[in-house]
BALOBA-1460 file (C-alpha; in Angstrom, 3 decimals):
// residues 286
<rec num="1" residu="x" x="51.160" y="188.345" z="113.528"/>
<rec num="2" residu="x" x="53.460" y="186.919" z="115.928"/>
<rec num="3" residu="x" x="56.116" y="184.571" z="114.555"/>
<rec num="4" residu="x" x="55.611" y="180.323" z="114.959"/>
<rec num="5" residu="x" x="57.850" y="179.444" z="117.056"/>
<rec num="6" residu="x" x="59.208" y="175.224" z="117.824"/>
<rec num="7" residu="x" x="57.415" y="173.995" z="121.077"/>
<rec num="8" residu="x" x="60.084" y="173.541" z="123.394"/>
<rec num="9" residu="x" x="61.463" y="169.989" z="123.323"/>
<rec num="10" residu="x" x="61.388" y="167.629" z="126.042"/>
<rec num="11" residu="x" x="63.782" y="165.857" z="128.338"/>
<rec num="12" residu="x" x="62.911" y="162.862" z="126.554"/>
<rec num="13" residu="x" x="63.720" y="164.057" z="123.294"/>
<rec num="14" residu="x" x="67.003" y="165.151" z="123.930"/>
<rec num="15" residu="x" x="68.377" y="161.952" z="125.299"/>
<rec num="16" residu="x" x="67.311" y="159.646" z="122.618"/>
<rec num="17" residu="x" x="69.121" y="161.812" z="120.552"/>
<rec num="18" residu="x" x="72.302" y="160.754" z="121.958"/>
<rec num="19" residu="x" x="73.494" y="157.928" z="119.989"/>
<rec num="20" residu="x" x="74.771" y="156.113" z="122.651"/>
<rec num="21" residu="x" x="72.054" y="156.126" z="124.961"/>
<rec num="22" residu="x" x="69.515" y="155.270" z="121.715"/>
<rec num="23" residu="x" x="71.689" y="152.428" z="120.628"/>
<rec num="24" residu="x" x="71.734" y="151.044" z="124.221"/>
<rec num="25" residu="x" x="67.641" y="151.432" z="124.647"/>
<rec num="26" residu="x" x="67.102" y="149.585" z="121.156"/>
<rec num="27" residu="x" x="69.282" y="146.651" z="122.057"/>
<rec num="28" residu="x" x="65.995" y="145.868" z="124.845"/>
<rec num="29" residu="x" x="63.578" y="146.264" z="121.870"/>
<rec num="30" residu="x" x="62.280" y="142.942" z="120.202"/>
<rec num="31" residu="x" x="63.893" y="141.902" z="116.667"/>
<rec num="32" residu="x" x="60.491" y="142.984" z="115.047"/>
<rec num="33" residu="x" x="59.700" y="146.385" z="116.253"/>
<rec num="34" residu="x" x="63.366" y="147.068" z="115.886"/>
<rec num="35" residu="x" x="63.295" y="146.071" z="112.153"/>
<rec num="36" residu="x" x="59.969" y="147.051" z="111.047"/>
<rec num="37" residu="x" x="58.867" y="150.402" z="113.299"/>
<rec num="38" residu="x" x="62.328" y="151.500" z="114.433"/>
<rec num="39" residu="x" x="63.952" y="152.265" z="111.280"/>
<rec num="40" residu="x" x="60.869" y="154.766" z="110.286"/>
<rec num="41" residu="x" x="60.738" y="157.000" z="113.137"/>
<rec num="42" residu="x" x="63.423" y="158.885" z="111.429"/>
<rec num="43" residu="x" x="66.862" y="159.028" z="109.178"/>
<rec num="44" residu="x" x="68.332" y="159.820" z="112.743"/>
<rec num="45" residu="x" x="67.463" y="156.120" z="114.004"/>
<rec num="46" residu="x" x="67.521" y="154.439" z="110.115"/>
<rec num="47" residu="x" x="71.388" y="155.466" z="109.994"/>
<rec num="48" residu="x" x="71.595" y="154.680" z="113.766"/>
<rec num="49" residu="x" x="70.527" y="151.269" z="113.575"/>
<rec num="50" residu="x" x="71.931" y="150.895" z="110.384"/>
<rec num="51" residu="x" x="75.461" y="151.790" z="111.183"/>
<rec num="52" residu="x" x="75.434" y="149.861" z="114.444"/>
<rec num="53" residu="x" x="77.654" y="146.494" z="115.130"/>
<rec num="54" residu="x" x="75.536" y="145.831" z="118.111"/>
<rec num="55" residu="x" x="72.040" y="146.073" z="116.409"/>
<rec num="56" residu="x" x="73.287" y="144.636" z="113.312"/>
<rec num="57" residu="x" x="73.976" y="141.386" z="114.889"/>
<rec num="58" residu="x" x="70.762" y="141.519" z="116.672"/>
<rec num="59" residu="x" x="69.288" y="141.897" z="113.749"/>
<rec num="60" residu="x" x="70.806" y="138.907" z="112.256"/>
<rec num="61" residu="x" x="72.327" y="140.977" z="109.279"/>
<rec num="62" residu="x" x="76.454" y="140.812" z="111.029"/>
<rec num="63" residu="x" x="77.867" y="137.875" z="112.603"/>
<rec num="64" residu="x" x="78.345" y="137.386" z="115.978"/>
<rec num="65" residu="x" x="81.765" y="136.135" z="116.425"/>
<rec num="66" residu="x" x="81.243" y="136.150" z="120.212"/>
<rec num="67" residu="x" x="78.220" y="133.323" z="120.122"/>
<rec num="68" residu="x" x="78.324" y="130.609" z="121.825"/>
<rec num="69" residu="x" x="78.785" y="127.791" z="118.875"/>
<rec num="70" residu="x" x="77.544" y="125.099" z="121.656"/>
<rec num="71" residu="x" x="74.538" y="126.740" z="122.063"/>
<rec num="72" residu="x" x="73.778" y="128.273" z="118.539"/>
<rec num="73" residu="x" x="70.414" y="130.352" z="117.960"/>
<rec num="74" residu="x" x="68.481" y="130.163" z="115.243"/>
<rec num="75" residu="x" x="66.944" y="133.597" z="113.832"/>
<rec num="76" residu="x" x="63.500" y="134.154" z="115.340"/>
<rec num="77" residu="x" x="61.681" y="136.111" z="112.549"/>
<rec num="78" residu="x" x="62.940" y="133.434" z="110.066"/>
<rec num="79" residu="x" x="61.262" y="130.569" z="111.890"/>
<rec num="80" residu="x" x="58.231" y="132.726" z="112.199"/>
<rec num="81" residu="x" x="58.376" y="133.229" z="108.044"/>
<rec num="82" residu="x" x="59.351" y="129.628" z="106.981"/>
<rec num="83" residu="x" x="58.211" y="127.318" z="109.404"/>
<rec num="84" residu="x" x="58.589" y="124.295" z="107.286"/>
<rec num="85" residu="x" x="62.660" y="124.675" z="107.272"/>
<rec num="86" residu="x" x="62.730" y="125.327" z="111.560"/>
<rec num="87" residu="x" x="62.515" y="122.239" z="114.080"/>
<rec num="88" residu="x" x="59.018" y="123.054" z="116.351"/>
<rec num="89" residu="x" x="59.207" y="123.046" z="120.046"/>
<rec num="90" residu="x" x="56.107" y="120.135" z="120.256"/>
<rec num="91" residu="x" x="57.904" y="118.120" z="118.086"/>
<rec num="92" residu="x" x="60.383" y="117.229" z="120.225"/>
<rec num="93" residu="x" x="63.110" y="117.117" z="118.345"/>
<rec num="94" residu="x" x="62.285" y="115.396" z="115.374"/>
<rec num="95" residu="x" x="62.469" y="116.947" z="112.163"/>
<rec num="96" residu="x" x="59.408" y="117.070" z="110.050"/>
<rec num="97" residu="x" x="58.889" y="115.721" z="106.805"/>
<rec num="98" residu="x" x="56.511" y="117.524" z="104.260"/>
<rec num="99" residu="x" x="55.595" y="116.574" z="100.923"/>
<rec num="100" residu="x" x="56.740" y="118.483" z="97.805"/>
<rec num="101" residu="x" x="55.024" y="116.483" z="95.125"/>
<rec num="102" residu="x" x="51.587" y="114.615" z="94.884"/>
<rec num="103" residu="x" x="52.879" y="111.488" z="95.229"/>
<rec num="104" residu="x" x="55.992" y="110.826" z="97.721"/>
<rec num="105" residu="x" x="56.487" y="109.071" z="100.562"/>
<rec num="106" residu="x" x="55.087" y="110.948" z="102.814"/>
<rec num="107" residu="x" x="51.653" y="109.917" z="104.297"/>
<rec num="108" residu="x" x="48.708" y="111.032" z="105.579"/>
<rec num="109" residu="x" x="47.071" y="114.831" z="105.131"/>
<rec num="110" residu="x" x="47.512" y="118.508" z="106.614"/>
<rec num="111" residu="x" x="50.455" y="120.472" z="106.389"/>
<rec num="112" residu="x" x="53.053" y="117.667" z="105.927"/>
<rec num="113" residu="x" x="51.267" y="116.606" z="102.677"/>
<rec num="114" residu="x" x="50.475" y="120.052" z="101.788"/>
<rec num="115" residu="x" x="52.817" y="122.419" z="103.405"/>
<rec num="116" residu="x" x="52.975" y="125.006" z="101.327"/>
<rec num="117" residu="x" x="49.415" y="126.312" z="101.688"/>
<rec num="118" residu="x" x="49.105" y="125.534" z="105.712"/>
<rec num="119" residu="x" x="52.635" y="127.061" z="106.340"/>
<rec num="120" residu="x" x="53.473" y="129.242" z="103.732"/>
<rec num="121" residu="x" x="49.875" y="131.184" z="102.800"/>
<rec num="122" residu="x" x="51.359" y="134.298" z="103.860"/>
<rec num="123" residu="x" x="54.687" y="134.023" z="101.259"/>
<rec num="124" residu="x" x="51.536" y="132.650" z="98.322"/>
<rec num="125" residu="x" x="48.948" y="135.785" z="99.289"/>
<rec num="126" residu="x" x="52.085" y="138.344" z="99.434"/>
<rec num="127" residu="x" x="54.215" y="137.614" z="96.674"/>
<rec num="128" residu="x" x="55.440" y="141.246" z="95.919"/>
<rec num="129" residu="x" x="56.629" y="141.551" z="99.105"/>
<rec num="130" residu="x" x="58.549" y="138.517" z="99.209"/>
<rec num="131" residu="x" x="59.905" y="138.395" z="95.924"/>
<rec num="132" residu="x" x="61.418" y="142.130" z="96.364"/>
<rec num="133" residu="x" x="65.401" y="142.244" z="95.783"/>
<rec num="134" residu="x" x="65.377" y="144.668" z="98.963"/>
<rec num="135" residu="x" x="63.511" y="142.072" z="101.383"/>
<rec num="136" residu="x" x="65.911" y="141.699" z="104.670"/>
<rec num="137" residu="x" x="65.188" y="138.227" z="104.790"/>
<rec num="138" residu="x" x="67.219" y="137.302" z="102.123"/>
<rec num="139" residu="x" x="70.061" y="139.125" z="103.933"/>
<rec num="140" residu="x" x="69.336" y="137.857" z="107.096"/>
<rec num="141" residu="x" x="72.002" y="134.866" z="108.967"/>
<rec num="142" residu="x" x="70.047" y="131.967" z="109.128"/>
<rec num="143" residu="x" x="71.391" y="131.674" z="113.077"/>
<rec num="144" residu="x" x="74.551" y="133.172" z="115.496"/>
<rec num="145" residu="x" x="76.872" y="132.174" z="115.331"/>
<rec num="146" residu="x" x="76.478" y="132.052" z="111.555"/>
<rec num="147" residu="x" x="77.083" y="128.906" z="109.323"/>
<rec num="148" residu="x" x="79.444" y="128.118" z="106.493"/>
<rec num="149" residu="x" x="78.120" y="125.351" z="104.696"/>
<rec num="150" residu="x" x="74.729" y="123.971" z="104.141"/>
<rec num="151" residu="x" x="74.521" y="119.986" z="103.997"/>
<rec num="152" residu="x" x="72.811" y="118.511" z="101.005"/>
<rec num="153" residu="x" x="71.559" y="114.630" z="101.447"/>
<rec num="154" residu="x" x="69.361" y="112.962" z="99.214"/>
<rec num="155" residu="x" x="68.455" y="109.613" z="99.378"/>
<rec num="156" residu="x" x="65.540" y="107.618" z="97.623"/>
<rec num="157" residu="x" x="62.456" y="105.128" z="99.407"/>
<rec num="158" residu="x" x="61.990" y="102.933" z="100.714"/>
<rec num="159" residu="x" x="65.762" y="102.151" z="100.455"/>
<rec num="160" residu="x" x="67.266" y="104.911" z="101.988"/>
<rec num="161" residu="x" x="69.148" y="104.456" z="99.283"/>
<rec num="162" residu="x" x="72.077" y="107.574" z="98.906"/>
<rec num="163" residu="x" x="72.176" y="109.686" z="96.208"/>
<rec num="164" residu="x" x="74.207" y="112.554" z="97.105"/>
<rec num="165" residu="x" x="76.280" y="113.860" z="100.219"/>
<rec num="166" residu="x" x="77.913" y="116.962" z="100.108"/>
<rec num="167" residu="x" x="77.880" y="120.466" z="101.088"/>
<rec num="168" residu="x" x="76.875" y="123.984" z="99.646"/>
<rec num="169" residu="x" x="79.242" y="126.953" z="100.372"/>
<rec num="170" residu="x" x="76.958" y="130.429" z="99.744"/>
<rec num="171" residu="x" x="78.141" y="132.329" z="96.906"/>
<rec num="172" residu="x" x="79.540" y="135.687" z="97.897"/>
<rec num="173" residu="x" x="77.090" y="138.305" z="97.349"/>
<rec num="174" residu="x" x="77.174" y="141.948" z="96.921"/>
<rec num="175" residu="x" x="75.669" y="144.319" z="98.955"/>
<rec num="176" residu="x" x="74.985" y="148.176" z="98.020"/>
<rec num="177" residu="x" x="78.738" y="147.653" z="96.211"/>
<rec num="178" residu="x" x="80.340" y="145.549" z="98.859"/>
<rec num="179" residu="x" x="80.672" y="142.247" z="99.644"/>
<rec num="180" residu="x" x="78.401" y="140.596" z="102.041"/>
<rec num="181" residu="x" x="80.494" y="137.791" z="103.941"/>
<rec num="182" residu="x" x="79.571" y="133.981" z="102.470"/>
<rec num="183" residu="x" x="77.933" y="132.564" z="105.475"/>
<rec num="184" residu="x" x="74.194" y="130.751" z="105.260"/>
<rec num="185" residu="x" x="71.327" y="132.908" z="104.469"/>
<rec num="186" residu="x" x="67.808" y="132.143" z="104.255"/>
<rec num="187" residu="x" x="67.950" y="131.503" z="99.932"/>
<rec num="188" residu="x" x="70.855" y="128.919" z="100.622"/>
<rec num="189" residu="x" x="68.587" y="126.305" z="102.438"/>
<rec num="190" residu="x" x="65.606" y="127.282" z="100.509"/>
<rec num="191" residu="x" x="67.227" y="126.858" z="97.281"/>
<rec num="192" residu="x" x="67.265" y="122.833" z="98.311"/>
<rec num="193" residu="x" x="64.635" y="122.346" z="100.270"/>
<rec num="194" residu="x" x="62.107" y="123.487" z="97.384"/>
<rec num="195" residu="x" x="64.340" y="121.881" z="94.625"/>
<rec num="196" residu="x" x="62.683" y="119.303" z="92.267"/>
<rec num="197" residu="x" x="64.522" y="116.244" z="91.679"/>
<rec num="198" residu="x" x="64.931" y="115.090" z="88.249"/>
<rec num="199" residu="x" x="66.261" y="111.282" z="87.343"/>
<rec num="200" residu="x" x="66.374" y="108.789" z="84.575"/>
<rec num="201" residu="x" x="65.926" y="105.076" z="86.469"/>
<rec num="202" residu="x" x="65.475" y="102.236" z="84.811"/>
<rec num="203" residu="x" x="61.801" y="101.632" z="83.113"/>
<rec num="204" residu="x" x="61.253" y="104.995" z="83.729"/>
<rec num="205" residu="x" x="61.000" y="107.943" z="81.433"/>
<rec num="206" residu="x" x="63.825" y="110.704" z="82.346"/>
<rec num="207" residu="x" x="61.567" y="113.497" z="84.485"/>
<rec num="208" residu="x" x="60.884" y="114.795" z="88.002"/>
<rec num="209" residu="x" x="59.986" y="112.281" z="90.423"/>
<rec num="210" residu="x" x="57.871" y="112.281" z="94.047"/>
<rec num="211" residu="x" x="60.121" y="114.038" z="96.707"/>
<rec num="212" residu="x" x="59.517" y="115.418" z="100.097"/>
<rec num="213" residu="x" x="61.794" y="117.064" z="102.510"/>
<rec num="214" residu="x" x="63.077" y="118.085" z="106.156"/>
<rec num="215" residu="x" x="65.715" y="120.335" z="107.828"/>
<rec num="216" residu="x" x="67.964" y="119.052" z="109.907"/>
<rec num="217" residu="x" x="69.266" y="121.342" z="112.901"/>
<rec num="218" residu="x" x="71.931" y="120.724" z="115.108"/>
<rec num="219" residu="x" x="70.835" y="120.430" z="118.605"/>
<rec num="220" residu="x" x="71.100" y="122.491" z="121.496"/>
<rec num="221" residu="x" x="72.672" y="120.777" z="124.358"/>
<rec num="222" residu="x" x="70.952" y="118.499" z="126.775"/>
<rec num="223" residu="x" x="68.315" y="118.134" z="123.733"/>
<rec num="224" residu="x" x="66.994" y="114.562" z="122.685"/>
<rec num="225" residu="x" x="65.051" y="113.519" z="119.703"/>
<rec num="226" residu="x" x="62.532" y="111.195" z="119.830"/>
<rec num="227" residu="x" x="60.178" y="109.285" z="117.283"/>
<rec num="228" residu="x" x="63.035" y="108.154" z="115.204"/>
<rec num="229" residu="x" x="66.051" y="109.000" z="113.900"/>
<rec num="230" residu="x" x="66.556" y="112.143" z="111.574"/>
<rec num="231" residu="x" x="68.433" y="110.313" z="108.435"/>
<rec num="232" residu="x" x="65.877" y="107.614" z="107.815"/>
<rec num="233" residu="x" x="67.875" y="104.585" z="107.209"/>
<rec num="234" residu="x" x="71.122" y="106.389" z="107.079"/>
<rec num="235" residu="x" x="70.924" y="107.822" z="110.702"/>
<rec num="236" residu="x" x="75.288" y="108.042" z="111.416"/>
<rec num="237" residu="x" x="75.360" y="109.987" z="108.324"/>
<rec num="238" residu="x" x="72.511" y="112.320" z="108.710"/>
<rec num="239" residu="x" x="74.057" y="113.086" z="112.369"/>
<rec num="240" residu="x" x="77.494" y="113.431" z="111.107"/>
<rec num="241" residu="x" x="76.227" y="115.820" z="108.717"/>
<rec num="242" residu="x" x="74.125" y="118.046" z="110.912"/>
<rec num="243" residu="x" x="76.588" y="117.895" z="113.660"/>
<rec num="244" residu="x" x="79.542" y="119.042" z="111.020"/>
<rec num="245" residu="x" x="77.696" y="121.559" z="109.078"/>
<rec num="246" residu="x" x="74.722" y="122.531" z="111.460"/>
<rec num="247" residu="x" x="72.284" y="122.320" z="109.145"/>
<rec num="248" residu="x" x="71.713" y="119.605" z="106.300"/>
<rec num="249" residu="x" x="68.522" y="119.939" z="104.050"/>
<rec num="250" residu="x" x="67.299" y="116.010" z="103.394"/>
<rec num="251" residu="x" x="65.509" y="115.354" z="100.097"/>
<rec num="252" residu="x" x="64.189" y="112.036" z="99.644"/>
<rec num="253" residu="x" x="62.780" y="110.731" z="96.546"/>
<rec num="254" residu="x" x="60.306" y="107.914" z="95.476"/>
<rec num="255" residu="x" x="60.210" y="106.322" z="92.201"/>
<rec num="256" residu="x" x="57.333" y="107.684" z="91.143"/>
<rec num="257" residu="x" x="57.127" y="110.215" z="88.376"/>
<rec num="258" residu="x" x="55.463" y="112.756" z="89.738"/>
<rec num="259" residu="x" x="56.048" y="116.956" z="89.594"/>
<rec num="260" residu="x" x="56.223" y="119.769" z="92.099"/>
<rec num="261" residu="x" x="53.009" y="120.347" z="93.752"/>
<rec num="262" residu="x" x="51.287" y="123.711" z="91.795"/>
<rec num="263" residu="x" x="51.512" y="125.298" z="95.289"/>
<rec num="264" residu="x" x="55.417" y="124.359" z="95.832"/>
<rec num="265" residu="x" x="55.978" y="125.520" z="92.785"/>
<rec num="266" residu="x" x="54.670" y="128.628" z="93.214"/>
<rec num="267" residu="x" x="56.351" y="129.469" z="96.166"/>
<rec num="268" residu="x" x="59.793" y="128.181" z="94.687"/>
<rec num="269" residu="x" x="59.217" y="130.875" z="92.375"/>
<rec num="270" residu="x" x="58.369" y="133.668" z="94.340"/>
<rec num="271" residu="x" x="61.052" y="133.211" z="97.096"/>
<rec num="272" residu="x" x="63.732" y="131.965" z="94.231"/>
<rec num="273" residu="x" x="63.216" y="133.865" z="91.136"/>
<rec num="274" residu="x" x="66.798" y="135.335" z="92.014"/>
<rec num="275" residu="x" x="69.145" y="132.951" z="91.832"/>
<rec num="276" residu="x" x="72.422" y="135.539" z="91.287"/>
<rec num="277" residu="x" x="71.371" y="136.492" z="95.025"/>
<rec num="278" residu="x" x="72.871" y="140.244" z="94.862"/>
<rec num="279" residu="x" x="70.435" y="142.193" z="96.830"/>
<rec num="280" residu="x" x="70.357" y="146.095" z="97.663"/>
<rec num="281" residu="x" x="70.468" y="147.548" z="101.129"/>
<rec num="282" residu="x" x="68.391" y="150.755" z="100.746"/>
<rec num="283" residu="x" x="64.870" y="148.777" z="102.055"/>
<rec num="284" residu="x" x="65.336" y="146.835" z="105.247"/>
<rec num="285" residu="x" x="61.674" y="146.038" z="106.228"/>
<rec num="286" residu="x" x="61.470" y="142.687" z="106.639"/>
């Protein structure tokens, strides 16, 4: 019996095993097949790609010191994920509001009123896989270059009156035993913009009241918003913010005692169960 022998390799083969050359070919791959197919093919290309400045920062998981701040970019798989914290291209360049409780300020129906189950149905049908420790997109920069500081405004209807101004600095986390740098991940503007609001207001029972939301981006140049201003009755402040911080997360409350929406408070839990935010490295599919 003659012995098995290897079938001979081809030309192909031997080139992408040249580091250089693979590295190269992979930055002209799109985010998604890069994070999702690339890194099975084989340890060769998991250590590859994992070990690489270059495809780290196109992956969004390394900042890119080189970006343009002018002209920032906001990470493509993460609008795709969590739609409801991204500006959309047809809204031009207003910044939604959606409804976290039953009763806020927000009016009308769809996915304003009930965002949660028109923009986030993938996050409620998959919960494993979004709650994981090892899920990249809790790793991921929000957008290159990256940000320090989240904005935090809450005001209360029909008012506008404020409540709070300020900023959140991410905690430094810990990744596979070393620490990750503390610029904005995905968890940091989550963590507010699916917060409850509790208050104790005159003639009304201490408790969580009506509150909806929006995200606040800063602008790419040469962009204009229309349909209003972004901070309600407080617009200065709401462009100060976003134009210091690039991103401010707006909650605005009614005086109405009302709790989470049962969908917004299950996603809350699935995406935030976490809250020491120390996440492994060993599973990088998205």
């Amino acid at each position: 019996m003659s012995a098995i022998t290897r079938p001979p390799r081809s030309q192909t083969d031997n080139v992408v095993d040249i580091p250089e050359i693979l590295e190269a070919i992979l930055l002209h791959v799109d985010m998604r097949t890069l994070l999702v197919s690339a890194l099975r093919v084989s340890r060769f290309w998991y250590f590859l790609i994992a070990r690489s400045p270059q495809l780290q920062r196109r992956l969004f998981f390394r900042e890119d010191v080189a970006a343009e701040p002018a002209d920032p970019k906001t990470n493509p798989l993460l609008r795709e994920m969590f739609p409801f914290c991204f500006p959309r291209s047809h809204d031009d360049g207003c910044a939604r509001v959606y409804a976290k409780s039953e009763r806020c300020a927000t009016h009308g129906e769809g996915e304003y009123h009930n965002f949660a189950r028109r923009t986030a149905a993938h996050v409620l049908h998959n919960p494993v896989a979004f709650n994981r420790l090892q899920a990249s997109w809790r790793r991921m920069l929000v957008q290159q270059p990256p940000l320090k500081e989240v904005g935090d405004l809450v005001t209360m209807a029909p008012d506008q009156r404020v409540l709070a101004c300020r900023t959140r600095s991410p905690d430094v986390q810990i990744v596979a035993g070393r620490f990750l740098a503390p610029y904005v991940r995905m968890p940091d503007v989550l963590s507010l913009a699916l917060a409850p609001m509790d208050l104790s207001l005159p003639n009304m029972p201490e408790g969580p009241v009506a509150v909806s939301f929006r995200v606040l981006w800063r602008r790419r140049p040469g962009a204009v918003r229309t349909g209003g201003t972004q901070g309600g009755g407080h617009p200065d402040l709401a462009e100060r913010m976003v134009s210091d911080y690039g991103v401010v997360v707006h909650n605005i409350g009614t005086v109405k005692p009302s709790p989470l929406r049962k969908s917004v408070a299950r996603l809350r839990e699935i995406l935030l169960r976490h809250p020491d935010h120390i996440y492994a490295m060993n599973s990088p599919i998205f």
